[in-house]
Each structure stands twice: as structure tokens, then as C-alpha cells.
MMTF fields as JSON, N, C-alpha, C and O atoms, coordinates in Angstrom:
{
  "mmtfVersion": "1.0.0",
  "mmtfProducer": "UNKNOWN",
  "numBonds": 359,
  "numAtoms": 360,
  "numGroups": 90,
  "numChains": 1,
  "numModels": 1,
  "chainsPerModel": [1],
  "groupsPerChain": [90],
  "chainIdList": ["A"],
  "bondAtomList": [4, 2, 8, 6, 12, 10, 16, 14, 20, 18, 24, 22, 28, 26, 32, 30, 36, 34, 40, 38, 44, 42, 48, 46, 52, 50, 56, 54, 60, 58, 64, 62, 68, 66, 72, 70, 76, 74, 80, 78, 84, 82, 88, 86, 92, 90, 96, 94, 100, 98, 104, 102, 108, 106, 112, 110, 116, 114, 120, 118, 124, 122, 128, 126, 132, 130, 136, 134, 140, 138, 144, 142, 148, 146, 152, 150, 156, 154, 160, 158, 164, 162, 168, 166, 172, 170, 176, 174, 180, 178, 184, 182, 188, 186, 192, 190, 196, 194, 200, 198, 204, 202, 208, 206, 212, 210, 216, 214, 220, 218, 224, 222, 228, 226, 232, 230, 236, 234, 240, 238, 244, 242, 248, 246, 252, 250, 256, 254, 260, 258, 264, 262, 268, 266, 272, 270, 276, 274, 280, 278, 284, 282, 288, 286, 292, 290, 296, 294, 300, 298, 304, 302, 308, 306, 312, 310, 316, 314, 320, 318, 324, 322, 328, 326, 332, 330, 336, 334, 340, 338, 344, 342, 348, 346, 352, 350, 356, 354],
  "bondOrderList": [1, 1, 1, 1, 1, 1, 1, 1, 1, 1, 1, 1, 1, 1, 1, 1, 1, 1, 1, 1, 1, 1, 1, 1, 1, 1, 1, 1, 1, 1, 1, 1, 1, 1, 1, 1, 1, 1, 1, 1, 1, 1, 1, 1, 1, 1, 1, 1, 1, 1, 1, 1, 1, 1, 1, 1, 1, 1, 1, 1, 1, 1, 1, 1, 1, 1, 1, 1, 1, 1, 1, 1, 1, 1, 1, 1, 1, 1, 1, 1, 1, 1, 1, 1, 1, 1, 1, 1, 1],
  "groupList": [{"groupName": "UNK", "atomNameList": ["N", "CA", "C", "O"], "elementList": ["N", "C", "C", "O"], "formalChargeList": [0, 0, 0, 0], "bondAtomList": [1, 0, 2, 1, 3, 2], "bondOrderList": [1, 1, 2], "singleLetterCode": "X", "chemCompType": "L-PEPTIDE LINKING"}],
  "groupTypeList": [0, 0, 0, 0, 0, 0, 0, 0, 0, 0, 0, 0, 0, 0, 0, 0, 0, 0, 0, 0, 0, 0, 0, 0, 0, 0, 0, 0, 0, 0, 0, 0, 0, 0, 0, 0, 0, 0, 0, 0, 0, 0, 0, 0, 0, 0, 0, 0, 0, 0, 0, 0, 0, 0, 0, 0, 0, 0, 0, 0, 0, 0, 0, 0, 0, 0, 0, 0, 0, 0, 0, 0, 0, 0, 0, 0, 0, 0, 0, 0, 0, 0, 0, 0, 0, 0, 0, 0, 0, 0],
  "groupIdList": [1, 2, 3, 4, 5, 6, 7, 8, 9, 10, 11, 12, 13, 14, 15, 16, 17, 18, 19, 20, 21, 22, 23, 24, 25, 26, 27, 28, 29, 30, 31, 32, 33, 34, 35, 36, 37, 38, 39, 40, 41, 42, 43, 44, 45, 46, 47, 48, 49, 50, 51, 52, 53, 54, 55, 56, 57, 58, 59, 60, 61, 62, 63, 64, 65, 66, 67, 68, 69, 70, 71, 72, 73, 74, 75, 76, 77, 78, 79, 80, 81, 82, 83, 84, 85, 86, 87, 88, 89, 90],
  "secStructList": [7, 2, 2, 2, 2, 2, 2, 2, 2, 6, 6, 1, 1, 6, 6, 7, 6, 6, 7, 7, 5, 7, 2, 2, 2, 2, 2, 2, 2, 2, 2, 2, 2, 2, 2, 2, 2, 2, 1, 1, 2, 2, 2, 2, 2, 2, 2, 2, 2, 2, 2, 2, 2, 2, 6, 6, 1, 6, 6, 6, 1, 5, 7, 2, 2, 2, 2, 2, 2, 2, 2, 2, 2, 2, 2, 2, 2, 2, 2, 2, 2, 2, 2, 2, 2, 2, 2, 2, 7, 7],
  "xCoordList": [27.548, 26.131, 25.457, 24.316, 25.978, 25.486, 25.059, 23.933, 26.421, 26.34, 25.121, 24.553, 24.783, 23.495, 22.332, 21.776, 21.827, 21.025, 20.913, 20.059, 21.949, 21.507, 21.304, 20.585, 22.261, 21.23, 19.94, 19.345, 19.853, 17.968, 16.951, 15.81, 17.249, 16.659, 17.087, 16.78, 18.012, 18.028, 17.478, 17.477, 17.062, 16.433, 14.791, 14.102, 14.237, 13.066, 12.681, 11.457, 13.472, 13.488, 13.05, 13.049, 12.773, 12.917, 13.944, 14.924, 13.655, 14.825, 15.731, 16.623, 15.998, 16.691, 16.855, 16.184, 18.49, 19.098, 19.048, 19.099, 18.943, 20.011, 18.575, 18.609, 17.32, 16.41, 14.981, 14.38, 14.78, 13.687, 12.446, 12.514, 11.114, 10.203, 9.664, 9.807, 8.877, 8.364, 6.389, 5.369, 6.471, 5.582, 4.023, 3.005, 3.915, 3.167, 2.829, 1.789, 3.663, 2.954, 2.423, 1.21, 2.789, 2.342, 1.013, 0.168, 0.88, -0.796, -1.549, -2.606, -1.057, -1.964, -2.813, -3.969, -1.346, -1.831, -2.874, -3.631, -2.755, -3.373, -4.827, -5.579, -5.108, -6.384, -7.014, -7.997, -6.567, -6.697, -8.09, -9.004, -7.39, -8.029, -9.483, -10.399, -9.515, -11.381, -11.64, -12.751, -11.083, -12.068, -12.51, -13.699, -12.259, -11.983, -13.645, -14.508, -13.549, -14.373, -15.524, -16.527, -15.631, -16.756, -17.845, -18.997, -16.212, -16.532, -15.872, -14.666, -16.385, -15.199, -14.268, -13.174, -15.261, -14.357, -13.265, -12.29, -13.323, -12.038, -11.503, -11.184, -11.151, -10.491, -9.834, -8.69, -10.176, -9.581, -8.796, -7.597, -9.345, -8.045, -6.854, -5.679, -7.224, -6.039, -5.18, -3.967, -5.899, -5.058, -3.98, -2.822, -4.322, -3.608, -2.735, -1.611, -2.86, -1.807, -1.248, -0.062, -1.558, -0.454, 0.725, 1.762, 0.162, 0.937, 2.136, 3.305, 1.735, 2.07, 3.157, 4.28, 2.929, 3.782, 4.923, 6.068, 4.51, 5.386, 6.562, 7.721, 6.129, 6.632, 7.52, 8.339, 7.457, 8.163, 9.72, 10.847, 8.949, 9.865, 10.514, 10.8, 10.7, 10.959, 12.385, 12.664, 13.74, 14.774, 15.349, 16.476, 14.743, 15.232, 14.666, 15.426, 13.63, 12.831, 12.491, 12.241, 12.383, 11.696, 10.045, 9.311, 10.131, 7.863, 7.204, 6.432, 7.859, 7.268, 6.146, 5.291, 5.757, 4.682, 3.942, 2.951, 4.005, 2.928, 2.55, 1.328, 3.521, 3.214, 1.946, 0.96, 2.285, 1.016, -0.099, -0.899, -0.312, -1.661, -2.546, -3.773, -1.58, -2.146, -2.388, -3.613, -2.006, -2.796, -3.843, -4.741, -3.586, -4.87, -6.18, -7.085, -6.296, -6.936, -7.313, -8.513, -7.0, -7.211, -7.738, -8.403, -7.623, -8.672, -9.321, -10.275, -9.436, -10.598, -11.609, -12.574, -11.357, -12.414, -12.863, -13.919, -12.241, -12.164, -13.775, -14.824, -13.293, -13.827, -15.502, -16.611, -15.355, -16.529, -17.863, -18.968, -16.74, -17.668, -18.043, -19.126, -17.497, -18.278, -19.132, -20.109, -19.07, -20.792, -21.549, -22.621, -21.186, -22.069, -23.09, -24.309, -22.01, -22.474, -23.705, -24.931, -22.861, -23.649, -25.282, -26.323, -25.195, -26.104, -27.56, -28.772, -26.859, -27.591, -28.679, -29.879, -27.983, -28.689, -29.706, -30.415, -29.5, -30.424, -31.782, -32.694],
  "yCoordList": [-4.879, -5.081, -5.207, -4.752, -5.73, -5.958, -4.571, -4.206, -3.71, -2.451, -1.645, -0.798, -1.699, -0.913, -1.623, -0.988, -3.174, -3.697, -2.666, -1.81, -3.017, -2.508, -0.65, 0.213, -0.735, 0.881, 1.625, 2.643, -0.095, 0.731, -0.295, 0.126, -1.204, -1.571, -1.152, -1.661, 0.042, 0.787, 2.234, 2.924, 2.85, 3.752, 3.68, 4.699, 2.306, 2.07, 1.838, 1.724, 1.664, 1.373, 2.941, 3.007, 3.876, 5.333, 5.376, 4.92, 6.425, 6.793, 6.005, 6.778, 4.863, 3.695, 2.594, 1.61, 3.336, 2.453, 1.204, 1.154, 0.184, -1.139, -2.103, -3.317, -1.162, -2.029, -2.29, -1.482, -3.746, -3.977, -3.623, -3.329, -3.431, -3.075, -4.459, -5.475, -4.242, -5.289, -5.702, -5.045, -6.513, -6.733, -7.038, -6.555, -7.711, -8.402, -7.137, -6.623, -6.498, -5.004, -4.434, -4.323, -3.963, -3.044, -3.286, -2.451, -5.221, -5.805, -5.32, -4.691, -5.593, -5.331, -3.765, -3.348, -3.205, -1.965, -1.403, -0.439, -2.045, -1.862, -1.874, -0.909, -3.487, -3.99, -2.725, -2.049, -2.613, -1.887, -0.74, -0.453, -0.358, 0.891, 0.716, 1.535, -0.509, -0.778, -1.079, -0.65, -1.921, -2.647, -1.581, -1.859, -0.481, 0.473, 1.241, 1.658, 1.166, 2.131, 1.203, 1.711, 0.03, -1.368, -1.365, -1.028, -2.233, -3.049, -2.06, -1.92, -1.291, -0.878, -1.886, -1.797, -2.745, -3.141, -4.361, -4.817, -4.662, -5.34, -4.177, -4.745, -2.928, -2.078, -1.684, -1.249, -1.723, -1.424, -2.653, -2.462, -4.245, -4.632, -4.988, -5.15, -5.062, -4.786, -3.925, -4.049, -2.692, -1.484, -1.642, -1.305, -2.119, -2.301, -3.412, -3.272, -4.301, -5.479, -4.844, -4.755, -4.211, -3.46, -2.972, -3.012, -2.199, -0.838, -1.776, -1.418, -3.294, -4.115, -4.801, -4.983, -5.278, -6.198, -5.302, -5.616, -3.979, -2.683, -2.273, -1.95, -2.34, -1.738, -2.952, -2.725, -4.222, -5.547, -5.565, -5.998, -4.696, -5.291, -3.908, -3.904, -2.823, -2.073, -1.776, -0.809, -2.575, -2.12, -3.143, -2.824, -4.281, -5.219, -4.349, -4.297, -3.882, -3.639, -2.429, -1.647, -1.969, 0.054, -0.643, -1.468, 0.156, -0.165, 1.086, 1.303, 1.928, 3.137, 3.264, 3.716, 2.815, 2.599, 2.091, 2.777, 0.925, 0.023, 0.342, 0.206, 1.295, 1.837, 3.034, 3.253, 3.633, 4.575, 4.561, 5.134, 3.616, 3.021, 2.347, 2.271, 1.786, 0.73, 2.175, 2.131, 3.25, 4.659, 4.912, 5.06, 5.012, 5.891, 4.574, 4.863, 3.53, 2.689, 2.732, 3.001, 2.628, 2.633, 4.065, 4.137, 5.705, 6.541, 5.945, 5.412, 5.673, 5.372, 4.832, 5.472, 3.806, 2.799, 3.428, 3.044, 4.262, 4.663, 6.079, 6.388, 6.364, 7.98, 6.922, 7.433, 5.725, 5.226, 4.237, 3.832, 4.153, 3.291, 4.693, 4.599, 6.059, 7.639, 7.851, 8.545, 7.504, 7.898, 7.045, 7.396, 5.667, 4.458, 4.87, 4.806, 5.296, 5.329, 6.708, 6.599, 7.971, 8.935, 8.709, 9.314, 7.819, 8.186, 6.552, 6.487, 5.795, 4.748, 5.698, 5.459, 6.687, 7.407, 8.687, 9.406, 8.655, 10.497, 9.911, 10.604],
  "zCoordList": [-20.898, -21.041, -19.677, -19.59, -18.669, -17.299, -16.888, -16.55, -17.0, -16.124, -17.051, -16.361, -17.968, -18.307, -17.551, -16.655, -17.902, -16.85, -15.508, -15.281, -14.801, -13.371, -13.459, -12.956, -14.282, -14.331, -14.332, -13.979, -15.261, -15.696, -14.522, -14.327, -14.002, -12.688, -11.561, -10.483, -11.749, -10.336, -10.705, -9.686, -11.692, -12.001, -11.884, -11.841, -11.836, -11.675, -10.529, -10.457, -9.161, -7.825, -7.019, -5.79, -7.696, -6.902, -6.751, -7.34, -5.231, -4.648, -3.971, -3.622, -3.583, -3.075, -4.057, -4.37, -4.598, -5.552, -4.769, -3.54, -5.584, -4.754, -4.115, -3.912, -3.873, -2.958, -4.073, -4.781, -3.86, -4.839, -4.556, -3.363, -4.977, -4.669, -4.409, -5.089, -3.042, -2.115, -3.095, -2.887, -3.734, -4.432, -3.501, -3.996, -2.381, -1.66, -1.272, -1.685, -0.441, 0.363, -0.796, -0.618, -2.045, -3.111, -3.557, -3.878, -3.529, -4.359, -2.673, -2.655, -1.778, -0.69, -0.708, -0.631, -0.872, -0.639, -2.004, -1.892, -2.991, -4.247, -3.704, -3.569, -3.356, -3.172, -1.971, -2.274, -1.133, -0.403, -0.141, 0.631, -1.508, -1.659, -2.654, -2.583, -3.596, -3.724, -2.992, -2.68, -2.118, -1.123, -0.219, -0.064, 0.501, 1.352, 1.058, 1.831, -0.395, -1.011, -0.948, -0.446, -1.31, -1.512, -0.425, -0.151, 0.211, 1.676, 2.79, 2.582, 3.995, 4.519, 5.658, 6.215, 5.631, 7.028, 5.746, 6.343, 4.811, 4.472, 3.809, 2.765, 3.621, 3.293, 4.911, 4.781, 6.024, 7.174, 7.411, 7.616, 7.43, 7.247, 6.112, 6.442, 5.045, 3.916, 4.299, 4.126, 5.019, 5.118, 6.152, 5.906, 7.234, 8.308, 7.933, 8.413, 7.344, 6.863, 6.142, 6.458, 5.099, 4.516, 4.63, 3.967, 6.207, 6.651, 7.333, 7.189, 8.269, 9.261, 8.144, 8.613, 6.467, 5.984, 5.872, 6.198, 5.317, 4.423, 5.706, 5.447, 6.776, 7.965, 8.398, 9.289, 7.871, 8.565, 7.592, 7.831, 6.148, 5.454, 4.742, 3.544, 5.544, 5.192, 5.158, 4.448, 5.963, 5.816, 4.502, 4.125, 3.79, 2.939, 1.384, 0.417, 1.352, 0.473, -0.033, 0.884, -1.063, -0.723, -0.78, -1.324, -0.008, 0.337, 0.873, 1.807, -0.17, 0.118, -0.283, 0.479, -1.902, -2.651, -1.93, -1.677, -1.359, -0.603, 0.084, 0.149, 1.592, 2.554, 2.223, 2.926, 1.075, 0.844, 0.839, 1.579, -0.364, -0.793, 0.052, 0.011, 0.964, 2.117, 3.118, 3.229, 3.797, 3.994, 4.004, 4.834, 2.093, 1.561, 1.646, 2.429, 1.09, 1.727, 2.931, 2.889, 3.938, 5.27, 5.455, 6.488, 4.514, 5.545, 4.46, 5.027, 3.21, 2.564, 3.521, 3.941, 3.779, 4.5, 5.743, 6.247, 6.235, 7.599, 7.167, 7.732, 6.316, 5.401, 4.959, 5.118, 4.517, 4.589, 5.211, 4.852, 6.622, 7.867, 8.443, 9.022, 8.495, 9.034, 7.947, 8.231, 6.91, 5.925, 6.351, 6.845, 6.27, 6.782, 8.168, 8.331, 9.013, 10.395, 10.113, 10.096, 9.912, 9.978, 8.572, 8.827, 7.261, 6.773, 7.569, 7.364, 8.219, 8.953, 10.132, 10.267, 10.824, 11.49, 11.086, 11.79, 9.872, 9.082, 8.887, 8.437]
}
């Protein structure tokens, strides 16, 4: 009964059997990306903490997920302090 367990919680891990998904980087990187879109400057830093937790804890953890989102967040926000800027000046 064990050995099915770990089967099916290492099938849900991606591609790196054996490593759990890093939860903290993943909500970061989650939040990330409304805020990015909202607010930009707390979507630039969510994003960068993200990238900074995902990147600390990347040989214990898979934080690939997190590493992304916390990304796409970050051009988000980035994609909306250049509308900010450029529609402040039209």
C-alpha cells in the first residue's frame, strides 16, 4: 500500500521525482501576477522575491512552477509601469 502512495505523489511532483513542490515560492509567484496587473510596483516586488525565494530553494525543492509565475508577474508589472509611464505622458 505504501509503494502506490509514493507513486502517485511522485507523479504529481513533475519532472523531479523525489522533490516536493516549494509552496511559499508557488503562493508568491501566484500573487505575483494580480498584483503586477493592479499595482505595478508590488507586482515588481512579489516578482523579484519570488524569483530570489524559488532560486534559494531550488536544489531542496522543484520550484519550477514558482520560478515561472514569479517571471510572468514580474514582465507583467514591468509591461505595466511602460503603459503607466508612456499613457502619463500622451
Amino acid at each position: 500500500m505504501e509503494n502506490n502512495n509514493e507513486n502517485l505523489t511522485n507523479q504529481n511532483n513533475g519532472n523531479q521525482p523525489g522533490k516536493k513542490t516549494y509552496s511559499a515560492g508557488l503562493t508568491v509567484g501566484i500573487l505575483s501576477i494580480p498584483c503586477g496587473l493592479l499595482i505595478a510596483i508590488s507586482g515588481w516586488i512579489l516578482g523579484i522575491v519570488g524569483i530570489v525565494i524559488n532560486n534559494k530553494h531550488k536544489d531542496e525543492y522543484n520550484t519550477t512552477a514558482g520560478f515561472t509565475l514569479s517571471i510572468i508577474g514580474l514582465v507583467l508589472s514591468i509591461l505595466n509601469s511602460i503603459l503607466g509611464v508612456y499613457l502619463s505622458f500622451k
